[in-house]
N, C-alpha and C positions, 0 to 999 in steps of 0.2 A: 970481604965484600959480600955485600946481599944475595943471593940468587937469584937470577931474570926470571922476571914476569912473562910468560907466554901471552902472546896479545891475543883474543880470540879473533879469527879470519874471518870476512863474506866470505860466502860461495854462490855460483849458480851452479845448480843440480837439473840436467836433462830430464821430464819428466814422460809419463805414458801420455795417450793423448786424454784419458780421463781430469788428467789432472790430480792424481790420486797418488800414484805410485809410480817410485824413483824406475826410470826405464832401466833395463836390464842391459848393462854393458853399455849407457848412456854414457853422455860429457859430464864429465863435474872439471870444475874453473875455481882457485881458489886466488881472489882479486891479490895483487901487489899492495894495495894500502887499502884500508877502510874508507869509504864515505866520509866525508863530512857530516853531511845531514842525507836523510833519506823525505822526501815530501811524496804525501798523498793525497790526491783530489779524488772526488766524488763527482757525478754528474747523472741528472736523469733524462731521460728524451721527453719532451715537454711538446705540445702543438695547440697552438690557438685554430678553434673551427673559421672556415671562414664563412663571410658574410658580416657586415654591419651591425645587425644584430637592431636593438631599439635606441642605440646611442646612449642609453642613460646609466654605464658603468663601466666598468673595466670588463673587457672580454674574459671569457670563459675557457678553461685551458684545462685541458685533459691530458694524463701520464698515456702514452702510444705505446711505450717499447720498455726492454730491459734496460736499468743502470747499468752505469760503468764506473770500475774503479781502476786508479791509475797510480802506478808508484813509478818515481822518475826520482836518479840520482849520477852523480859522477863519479869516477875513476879515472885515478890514475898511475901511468906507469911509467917506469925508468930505467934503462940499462943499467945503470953505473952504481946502482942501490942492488941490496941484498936480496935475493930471491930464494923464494921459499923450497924445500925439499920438494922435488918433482915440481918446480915449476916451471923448467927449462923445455921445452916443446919436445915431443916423441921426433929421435931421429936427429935432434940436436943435443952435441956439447956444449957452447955457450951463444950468447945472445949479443948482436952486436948491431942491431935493428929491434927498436921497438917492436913494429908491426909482427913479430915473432910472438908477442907475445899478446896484441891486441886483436890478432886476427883468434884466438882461443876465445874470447868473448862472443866478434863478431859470427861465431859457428850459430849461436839462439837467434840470429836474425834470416840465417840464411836458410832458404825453404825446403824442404825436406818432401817426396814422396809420401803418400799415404791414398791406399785407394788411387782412385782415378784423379789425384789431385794433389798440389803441391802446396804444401801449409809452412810456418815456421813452426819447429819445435816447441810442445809444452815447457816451459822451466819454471823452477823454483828459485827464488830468491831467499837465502839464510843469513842471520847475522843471531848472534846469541839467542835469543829469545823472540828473535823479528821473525816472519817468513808470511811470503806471499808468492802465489802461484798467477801464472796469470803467460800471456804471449809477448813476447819482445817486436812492439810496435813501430820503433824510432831508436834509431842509433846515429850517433853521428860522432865523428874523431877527430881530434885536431892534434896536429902534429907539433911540440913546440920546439925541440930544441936538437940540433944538428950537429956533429963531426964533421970533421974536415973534410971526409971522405966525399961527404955528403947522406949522410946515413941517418937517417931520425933516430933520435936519443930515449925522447922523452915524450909522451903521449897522453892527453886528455881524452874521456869515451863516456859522453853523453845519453842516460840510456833512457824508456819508459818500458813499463810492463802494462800490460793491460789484462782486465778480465770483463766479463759480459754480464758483468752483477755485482749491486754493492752489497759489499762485503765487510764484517768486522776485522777487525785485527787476530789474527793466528798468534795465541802465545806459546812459543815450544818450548816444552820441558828440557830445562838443559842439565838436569838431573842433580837437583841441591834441594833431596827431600829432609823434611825435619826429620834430625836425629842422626842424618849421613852429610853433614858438614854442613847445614843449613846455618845463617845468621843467627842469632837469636833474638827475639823480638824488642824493638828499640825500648831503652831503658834499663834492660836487665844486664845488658853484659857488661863486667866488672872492668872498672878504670884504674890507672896509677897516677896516685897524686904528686904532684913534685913537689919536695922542697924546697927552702928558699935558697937562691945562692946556686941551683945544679945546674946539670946540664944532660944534655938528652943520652952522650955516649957514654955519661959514670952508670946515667940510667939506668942504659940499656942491658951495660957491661954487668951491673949487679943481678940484672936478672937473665944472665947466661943469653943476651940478646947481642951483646958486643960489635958481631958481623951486621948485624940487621939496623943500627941506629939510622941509617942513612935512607933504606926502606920506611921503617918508624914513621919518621922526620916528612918524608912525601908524603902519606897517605890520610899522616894527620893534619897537615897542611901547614908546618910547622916551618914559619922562615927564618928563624935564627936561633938553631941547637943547641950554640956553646951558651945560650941565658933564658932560661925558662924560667916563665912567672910564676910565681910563689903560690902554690894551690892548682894550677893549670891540670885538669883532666885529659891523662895520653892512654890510647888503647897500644898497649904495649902486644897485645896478642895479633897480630897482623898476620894473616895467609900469606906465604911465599911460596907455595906448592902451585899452584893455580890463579886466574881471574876468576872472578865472577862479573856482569855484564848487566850494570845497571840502564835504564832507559826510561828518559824524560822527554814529552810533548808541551814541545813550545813554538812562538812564532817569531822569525829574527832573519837576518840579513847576514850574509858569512862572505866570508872572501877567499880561496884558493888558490894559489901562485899561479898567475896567469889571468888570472880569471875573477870574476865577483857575479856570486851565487845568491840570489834572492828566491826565499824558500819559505812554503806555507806550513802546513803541519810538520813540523820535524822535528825526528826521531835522534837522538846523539846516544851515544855509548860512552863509558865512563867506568871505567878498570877501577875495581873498587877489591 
């Protein structure tokens, strides 16, 4: 059999309140499933002067204040599924109530001292190559599904981040420099031709790949192994050490158990 793919994790990272640097002996949260989509809005403070003016145009509208950018995404969690090493709450052995696990989230909404004033915590928002800093403005939870006991199971957590300025996208170095397992640039990297009549696990088996057809077979998008078309191009070299964590901006409509998610820029992930 292949060896598992490590899925890359979100996280939120407790930050300083510069916004700069991971706070020292902060929260870090490492989510139960990835996002679906991640969306980001822009917005600027906009004011039309008043007074009438001479009637004869469209009014006259000056930028007031700083932009704001905004990333809003969901999560969700589940008792009855797999959790991550260390993801069982300090002080607990197992989890038998959601809320266990959705109150470790809701910590970046809850306001914290600072000076003579109580703010929510700076955090960071990580996903491969994603990250956005910014304050946890809007949270909201829904509980979907119950034991007998009466104990929530299973939990949705609606979130937005904000910051007081717009902002590009932060691309982080998830550390695939040319020359230390970087891709190589499309075109160049050498394929296996099939012939006619094969199939993907004599394939794979002749080139000492035998365990891996099944890997192979996913990633080249290959839906029926035992008949490969005569000349078909297969990248037989496929990483099973690692993910890398590709990400594309598009606009579309998604749906999530429970739920249906209608979503503007968005960000998806794609284990490649």
């Amino acid at each position: 059999m292949p060896d598992s793919v490590k899925l890359e994790k979100a996280q939120l990272w407790e930050l300083e309140p510069d916004f700069k640097n991971e706070k020292e002996g902060g929260k870090r949260v490492t989510v139960q499933f990835n996002p679906e989509t991640l969306k980001v809005s822009f917005a600027n403070q906009i004011a039309t002067p008043e007074g009438a003016g001479d009637q004869k145009g469209t009014p006259a509208r000056q930028f007031v204040g700083a932009g704001t950018t905004k990333l809003s995404l969901q999560l969700w969690f589940d008792v009855n599924s797999p959790l991550l090493d260390g993801a069982v709450p300090e002080g607990e052995t197992t989890v038998t109530d959601v809320r266990k696990l959705t109150q470790e989230v809701a910590y970046f909404i809850t306001p914290i001292e600072e000076g003579k004033k109580f703010v929510p915590p700076a955090v960071r928002f990580l996903w491969g190559s994603f990250q956005f800093e910014g304050i946890m403005d809007a949270l909201e939870e829904s509980l979907e599904f119950f034991s007998s006991e009466g104990k929530p199971l299973r939990a949705s957590m609606t979130l937005s981040l904000s910051q007081q300025k717009i902002t590009k996208f932060t691309f982080r170095d998830t550390g695939s420099a040319p020359g230390a397992g970087a891709a190589p640039p499309a075109g160049t990297k050498p394929m296996t031709q099939a012939p006619a009549n094969s199939n993907l696990q004599n394939l794979a088996s002749n080139q000492g790949k035998g365990n891996q057809w099944q890997l192979i077979a996913e990633l080249n998008g290959i839906e029926n192994p035992r008949l490969l078309e005569p000349g078909q191009l297969i990248d037989m070299d496929v990483s099973v050490s690692g993910p890398s964590v590709s990400f594309g901006i598009n606009t579309q409509t998604v749906s999530a158990p429970g739920a249906s998610v209608s979503v503007g820029a968005q960000v998806q992930g794609r284990v490649t």
